[in-house]
C-alpha positions as CSV (number, residue, x, y, z in Angstrom):
1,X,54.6,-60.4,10.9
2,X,54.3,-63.9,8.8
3,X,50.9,-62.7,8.0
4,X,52.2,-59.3,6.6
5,X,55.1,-60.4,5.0
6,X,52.6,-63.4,2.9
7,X,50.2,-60.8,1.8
8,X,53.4,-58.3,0.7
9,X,54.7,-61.4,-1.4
10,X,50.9,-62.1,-3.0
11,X,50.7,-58.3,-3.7
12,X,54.0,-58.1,-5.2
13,X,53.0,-60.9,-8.2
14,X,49.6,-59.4,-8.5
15,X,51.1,-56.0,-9.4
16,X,53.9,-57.7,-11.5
17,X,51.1,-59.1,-14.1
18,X,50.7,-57.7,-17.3
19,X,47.1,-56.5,-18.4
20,X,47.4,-58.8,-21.5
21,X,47.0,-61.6,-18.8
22,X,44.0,-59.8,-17.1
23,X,40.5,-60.6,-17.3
24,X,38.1,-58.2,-18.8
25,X,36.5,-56.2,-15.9
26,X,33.0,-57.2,-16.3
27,X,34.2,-60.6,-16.1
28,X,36.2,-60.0,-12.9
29,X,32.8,-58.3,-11.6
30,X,30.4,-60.8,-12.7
31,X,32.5,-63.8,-11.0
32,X,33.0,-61.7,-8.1
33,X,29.1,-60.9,-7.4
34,X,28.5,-64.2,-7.9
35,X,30.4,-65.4,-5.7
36,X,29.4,-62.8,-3.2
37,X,26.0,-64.0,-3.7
38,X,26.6,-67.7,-2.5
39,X,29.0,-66.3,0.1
40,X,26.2,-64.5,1.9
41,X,24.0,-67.3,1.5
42,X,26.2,-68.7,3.4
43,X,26.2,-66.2,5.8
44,X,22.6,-65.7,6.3
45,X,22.0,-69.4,6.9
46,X,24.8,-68.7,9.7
47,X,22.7,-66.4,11.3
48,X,19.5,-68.1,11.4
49,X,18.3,-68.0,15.1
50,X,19.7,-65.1,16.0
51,X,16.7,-63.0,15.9
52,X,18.2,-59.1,17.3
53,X,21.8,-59.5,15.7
54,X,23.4,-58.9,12.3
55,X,26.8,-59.8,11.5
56,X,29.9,-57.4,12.3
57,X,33.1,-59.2,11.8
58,X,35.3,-62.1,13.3
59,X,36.7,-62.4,16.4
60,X,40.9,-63.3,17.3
61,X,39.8,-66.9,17.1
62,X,37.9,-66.7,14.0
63,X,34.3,-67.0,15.3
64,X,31.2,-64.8,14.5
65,X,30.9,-61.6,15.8
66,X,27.7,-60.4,15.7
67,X,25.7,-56.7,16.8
68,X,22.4,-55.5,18.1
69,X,20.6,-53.0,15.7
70,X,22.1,-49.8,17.7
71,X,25.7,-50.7,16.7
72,X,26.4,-48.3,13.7
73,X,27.5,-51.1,11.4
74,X,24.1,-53.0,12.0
75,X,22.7,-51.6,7.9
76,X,25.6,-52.7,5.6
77,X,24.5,-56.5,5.8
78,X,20.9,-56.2,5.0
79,X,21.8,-53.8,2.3
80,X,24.6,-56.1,0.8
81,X,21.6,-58.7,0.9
82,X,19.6,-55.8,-1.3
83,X,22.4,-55.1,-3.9
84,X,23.1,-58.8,-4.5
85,X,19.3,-59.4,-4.8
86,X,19.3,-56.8,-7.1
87,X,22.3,-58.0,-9.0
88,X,20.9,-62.0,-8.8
89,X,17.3,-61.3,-8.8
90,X,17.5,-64.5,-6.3
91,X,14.2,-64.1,-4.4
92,X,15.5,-66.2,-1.6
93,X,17.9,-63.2,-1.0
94,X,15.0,-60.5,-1.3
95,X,13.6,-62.7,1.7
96,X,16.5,-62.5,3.8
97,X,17.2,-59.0,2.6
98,X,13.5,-57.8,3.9
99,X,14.0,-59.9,6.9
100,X,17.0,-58.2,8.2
101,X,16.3,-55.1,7.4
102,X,13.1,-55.2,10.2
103,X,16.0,-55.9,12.6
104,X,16.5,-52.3,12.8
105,X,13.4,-50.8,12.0
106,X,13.4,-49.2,15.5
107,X,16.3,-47.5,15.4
108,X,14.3,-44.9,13.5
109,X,13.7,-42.8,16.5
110,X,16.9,-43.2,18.2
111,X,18.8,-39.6,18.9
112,X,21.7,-40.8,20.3
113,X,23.6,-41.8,17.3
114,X,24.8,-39.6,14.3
115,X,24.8,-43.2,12.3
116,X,21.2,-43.3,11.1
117,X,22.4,-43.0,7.7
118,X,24.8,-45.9,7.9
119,X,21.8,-47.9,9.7
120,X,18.9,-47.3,7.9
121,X,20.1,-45.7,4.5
122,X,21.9,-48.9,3.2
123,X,19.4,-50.9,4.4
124,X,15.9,-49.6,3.9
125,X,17.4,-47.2,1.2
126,X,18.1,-50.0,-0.6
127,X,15.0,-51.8,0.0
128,X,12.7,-48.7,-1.2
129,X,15.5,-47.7,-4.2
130,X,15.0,-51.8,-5.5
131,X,11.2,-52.9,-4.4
132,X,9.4,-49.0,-4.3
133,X,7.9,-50.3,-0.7
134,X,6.4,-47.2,0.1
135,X,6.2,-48.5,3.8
136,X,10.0,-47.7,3.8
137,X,9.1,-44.0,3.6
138,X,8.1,-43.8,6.9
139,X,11.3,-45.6,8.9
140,X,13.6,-43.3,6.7
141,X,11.9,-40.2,7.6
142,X,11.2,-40.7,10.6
143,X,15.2,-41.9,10.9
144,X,15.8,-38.3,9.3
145,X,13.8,-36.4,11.7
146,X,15.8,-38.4,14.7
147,X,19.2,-37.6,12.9
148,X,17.9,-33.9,12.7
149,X,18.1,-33.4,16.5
150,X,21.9,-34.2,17.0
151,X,22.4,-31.2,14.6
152,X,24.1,-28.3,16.4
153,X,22.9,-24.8,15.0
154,X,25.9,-22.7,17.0
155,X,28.4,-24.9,15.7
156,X,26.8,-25.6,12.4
157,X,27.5,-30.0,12.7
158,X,25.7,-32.5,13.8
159,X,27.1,-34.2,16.7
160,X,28.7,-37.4,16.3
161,X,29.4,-39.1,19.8
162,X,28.4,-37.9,23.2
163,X,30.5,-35.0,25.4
164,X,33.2,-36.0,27.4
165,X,36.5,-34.2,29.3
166,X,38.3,-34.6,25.9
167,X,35.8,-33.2,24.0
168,X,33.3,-30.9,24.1
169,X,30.9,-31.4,20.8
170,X,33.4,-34.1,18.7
171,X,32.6,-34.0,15.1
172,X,34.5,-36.9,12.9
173,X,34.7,-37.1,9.2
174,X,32.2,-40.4,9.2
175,X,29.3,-37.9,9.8
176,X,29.4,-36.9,5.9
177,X,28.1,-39.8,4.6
178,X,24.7,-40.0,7.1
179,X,24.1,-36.8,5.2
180,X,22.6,-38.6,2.1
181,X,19.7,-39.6,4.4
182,X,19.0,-36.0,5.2
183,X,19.2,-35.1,1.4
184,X,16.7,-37.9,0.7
185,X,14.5,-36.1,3.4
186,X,14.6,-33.2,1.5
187,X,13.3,-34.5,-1.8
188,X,10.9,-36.5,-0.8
189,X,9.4,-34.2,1.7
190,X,10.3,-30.5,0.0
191,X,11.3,-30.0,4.0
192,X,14.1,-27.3,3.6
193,X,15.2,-27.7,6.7
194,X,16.9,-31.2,6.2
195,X,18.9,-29.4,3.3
196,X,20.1,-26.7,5.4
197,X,21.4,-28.8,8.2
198,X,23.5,-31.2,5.3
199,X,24.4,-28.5,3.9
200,X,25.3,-26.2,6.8
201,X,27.3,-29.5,8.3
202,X,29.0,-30.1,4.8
203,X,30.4,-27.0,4.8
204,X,31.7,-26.3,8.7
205,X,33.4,-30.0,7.8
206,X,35.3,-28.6,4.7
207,X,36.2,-25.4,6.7
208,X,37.7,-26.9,9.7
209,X,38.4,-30.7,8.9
210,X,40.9,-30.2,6.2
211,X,44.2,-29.5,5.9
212,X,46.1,-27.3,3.3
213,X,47.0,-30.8,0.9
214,X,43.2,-31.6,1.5
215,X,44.1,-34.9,4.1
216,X,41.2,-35.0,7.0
217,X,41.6,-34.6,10.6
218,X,39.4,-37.6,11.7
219,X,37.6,-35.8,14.9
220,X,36.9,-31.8,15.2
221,X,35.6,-30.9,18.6
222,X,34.0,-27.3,18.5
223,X,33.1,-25.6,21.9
224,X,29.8,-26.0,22.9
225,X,29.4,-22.3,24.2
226,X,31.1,-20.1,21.4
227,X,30.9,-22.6,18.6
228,X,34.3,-22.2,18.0
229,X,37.4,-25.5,17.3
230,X,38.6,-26.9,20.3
231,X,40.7,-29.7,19.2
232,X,41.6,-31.3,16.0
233,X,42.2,-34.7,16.6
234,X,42.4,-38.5,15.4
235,X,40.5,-41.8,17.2
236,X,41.5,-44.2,15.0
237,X,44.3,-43.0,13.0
238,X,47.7,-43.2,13.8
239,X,48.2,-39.4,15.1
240,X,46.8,-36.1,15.2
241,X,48.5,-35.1,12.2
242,X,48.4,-38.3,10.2
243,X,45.8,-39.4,7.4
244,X,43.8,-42.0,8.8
245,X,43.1,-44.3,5.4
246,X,39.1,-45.1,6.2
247,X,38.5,-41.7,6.7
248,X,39.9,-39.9,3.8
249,X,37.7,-41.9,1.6
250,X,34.7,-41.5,4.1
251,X,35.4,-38.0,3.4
252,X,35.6,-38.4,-0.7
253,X,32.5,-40.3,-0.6
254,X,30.4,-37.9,1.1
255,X,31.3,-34.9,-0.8
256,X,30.7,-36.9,-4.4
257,X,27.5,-37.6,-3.0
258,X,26.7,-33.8,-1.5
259,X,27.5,-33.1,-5.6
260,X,25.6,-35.5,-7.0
261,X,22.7,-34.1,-4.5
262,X,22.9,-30.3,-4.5
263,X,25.0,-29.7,-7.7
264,X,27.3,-26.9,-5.9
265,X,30.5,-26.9,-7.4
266,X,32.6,-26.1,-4.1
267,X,31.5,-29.8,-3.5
268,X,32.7,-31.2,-6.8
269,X,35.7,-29.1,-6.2
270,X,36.4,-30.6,-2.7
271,X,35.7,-33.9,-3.9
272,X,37.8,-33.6,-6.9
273,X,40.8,-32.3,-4.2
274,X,40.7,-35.1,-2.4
275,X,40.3,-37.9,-5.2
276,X,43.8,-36.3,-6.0
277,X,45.0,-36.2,-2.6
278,X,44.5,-40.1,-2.4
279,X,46.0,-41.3,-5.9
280,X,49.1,-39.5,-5.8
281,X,49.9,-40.2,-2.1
282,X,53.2,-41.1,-1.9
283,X,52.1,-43.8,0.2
284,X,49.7,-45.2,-2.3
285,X,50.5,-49.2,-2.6
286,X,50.8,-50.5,-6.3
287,X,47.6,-52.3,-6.2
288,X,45.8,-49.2,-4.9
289,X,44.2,-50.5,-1.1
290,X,45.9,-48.3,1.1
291,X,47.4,-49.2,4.5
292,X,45.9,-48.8,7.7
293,X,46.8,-45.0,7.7
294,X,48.7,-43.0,4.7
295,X,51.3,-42.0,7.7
296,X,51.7,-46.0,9.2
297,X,54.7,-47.0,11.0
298,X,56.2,-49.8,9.5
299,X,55.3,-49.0,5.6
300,X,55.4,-51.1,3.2
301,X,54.8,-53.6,5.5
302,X,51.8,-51.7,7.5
303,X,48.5,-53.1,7.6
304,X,46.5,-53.1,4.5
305,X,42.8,-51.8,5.1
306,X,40.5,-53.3,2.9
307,X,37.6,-51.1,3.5
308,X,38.8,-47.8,2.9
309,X,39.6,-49.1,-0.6
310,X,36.0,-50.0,-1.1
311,X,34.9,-47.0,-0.2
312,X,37.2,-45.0,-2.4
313,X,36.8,-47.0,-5.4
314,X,32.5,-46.7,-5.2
315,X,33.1,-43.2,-4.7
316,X,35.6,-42.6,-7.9
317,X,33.6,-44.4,-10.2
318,X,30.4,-42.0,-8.8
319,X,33.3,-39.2,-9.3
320,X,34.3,-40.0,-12.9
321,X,30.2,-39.1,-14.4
322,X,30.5,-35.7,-12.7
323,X,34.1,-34.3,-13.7
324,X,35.6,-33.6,-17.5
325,X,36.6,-36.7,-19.6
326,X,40.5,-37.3,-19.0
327,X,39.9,-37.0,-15.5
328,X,36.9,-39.2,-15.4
329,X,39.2,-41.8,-16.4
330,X,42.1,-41.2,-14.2
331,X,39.7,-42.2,-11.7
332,X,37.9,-45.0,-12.9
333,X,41.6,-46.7,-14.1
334,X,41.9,-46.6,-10.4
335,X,38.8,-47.7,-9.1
336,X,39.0,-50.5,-11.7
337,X,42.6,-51.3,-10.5
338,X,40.9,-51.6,-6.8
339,X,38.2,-53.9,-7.9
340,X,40.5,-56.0,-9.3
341,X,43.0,-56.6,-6.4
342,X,39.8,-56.8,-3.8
343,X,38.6,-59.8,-6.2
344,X,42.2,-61.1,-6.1
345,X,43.4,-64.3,-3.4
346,X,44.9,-61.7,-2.0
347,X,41.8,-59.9,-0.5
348,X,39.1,-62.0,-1.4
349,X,38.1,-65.3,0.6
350,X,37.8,-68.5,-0.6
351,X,34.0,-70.1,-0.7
352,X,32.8,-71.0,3.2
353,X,35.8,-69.3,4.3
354,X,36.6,-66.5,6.4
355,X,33.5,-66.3,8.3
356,X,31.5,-66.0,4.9
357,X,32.2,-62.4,4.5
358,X,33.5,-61.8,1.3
359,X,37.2,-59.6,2.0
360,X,39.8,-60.1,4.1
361,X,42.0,-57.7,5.6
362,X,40.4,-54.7,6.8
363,X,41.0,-52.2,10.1
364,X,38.2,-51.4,12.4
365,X,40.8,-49.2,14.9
366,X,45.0,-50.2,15.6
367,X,45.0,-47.8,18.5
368,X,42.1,-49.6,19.8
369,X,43.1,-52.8,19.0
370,X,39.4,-53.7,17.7
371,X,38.8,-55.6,14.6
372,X,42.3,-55.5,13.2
373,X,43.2,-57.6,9.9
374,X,39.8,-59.0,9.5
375,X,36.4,-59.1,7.4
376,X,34.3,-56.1,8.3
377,X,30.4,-56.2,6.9
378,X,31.3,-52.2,5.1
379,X,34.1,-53.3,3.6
380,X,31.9,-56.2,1.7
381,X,29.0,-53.3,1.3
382,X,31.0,-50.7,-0.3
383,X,32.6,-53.4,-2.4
384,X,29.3,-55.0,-3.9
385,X,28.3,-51.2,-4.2
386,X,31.2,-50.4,-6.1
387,X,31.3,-53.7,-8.3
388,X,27.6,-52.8,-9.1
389,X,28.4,-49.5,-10.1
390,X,30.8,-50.6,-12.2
391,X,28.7,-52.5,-14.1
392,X,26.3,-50.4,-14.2
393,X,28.4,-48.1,-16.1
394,X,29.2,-51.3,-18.4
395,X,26.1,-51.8,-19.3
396,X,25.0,-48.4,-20.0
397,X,28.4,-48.3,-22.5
398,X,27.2,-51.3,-24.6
């Protein structure tokens, strides 16, 4: 409760600044990426020796907690190491960047996880998108092909986890953003069938997922016989009928992306829907990183979550280039309001701190009680991804 109430008191000078007082944004991003470059430095040399494990987060006592390559969060640190490489053009990072990506190489042919995309598109992705390694081809379609086979043509998804009593063939809102794998399949490869399935899987997930005020159910479950919705449920939010924070923007990511990669407007649309869903929540702090859930317990003084902030904010400053002027800055006024407080003490470590991850005060799951108030290696990703879009966008203004 100490902890909560502190970070409620930080929050509450940050929002009472004025924007006189505020740095320009480009400054705020610059300082912040370099920073993130020395942080992960820091971090790498951390890891040295451990030659089958990437970082995850932190443990209750503050030590390292590390994962094999199958754990679904084992791509965001290599390709953090990829976007600050790209940012620094420190080759020292492209080393460590190409040697942690290897880590995972294998999970190219596994077909037990619907995460391929988190794995090996933010990490070889990168790599290919940066260096043009044409060896990278070959892990992401062979990832693409493995990813393929956990679609479900009856029920029109691809599975996430495995059957159980509970539920049948569970679907969660994560799934959408492994679809930019299958996409990437598509164009490089002129294989319709990896379309079809993304497609097919975007659209049973904006049929049955959403509500009427465009909030996500976190897991679907369909029948495995008649194809049909057996249960609409949560994992990690706080209830069935609440709006789990991480997974609202998992949701607004991946349908700006299925835009930006099919250029159907139903996707823009959805997008678009949910974009306005998030900003004028109720339940939307002042410095724009949600809590734990939209529906907590206990708000104001809920649990902050860090990553589903960093998510949103990359994905409305990708939003902003696709929709009409006036509301292409209502989004990126938020975004840039997220950046800001994420770069803030409040969010942001200080240097060899915090495990050398770069944010503080994300979620994993509450109703699990895993990972709570602590770094989390996609919070840092979709951060860096967001800063550096940001700047892109700078850049390209000048």
């Amino acid at each position: 409760m100490k902890r909560i109430l502190q970070l409620s008191f930080l929050l509450l000078i940050i929002s009472g600044l004025s924007c006189r007082n505020e740095k320009p944004i480009a400054k705020v991003i610059d300082g912040s990426l370099t920073f993130s470059v020395n942080q992960y430095k820091l971090l790498a040399e951390s890891m040295k020796g451990l030659t089958d494990q990437l970082p995850r987060s932190l443990d209750e006592k503050g030590k390292l907690m590390t994962a094999e390559s199958h754990w679904w969060t084992s791509g965001f640190f290599p390709g953090s190491l990829w976007y600050l490489y790209e940012y620094s053009k420190d080759t020292s990072l492209k080393s460590e960047a190409e040697a942690e990506t290897m880590k995972i190489e294998n999970e190219k042919f596994t077909k037990t996880s619907h995460d391929l995309g988190f794995m090996l598109y933010c990490s070889f992705g990168n790599g290919l998108r940066i260096t043009g390694d044409e060896k990278d081809n070959e892990v992401l379609l062979t990832g693409a092909r493995s990813l393929s086979t956990r679609f479900r043509a009856n029920i029109g998804c691809i599975q996430s986890w495995g059957s159980s009593a509970k539920w049948q063939c569970p679907v969660i809102i994560d799934n959408m953003m492994n679809l930019e794998l299958l996409m990437w399949a598509f164009k490089n490869t002129g294989d319709s069938s990896f379309y079809r399935i993304a497609v097919i899987h975007a659209d049973t997930t904006m049929k049955y997922h959403f509500r009427k005020d465009f909030s996500s159910f976190h897991v679907v479950s369909y029948d495995t016989t008649t194809g049909k919705v057996q249960a609409r449920q949560t994992a990690q939010g706080f209830s069935d009928s609440s709006a789990w924070a991480r997974g609202q923007s998992w949701g607004l990511y991946g349908y700006t992306m299925m835009y930006r990669e099919t250029h159907l407007g139903r996707y823009l649309n959805q997008a678009q829907h949910i974009a306005d869903f998030l900003i004028n929540n109720q339940n939307m702090p002042e410095d724009k990183i949600p809590y734990w859930d939209y529906d907590a317990p206990g708000i104001p003084n809920a649990t902050r979550d860090a990553s589903a902030g960093s998510v949103m904010a990359s994905a409305l400053i990708e939003l902003s280039g696709y929709v009409p002027e006036k509301e292409g800055k209502k989004y990126l006024k938020v975004a840039e309001r997220q950046i800001r407080s994420l770069a803030s003490p409040v969010y942001m470590a200080e240097s060899g701190r915090n495990g050398n991850f770069i944010l503080m005060h994300s979620v994993g799951s509450i109703p699990a009680n895993s990972e709570v108030d602590v770094p989390l290696t996609y919070a840092d990703y979709y951060f860096i991804e967001a800063m550096m879009r940001y700047r892109a966008l700078l850049l390209k203004s000048r």
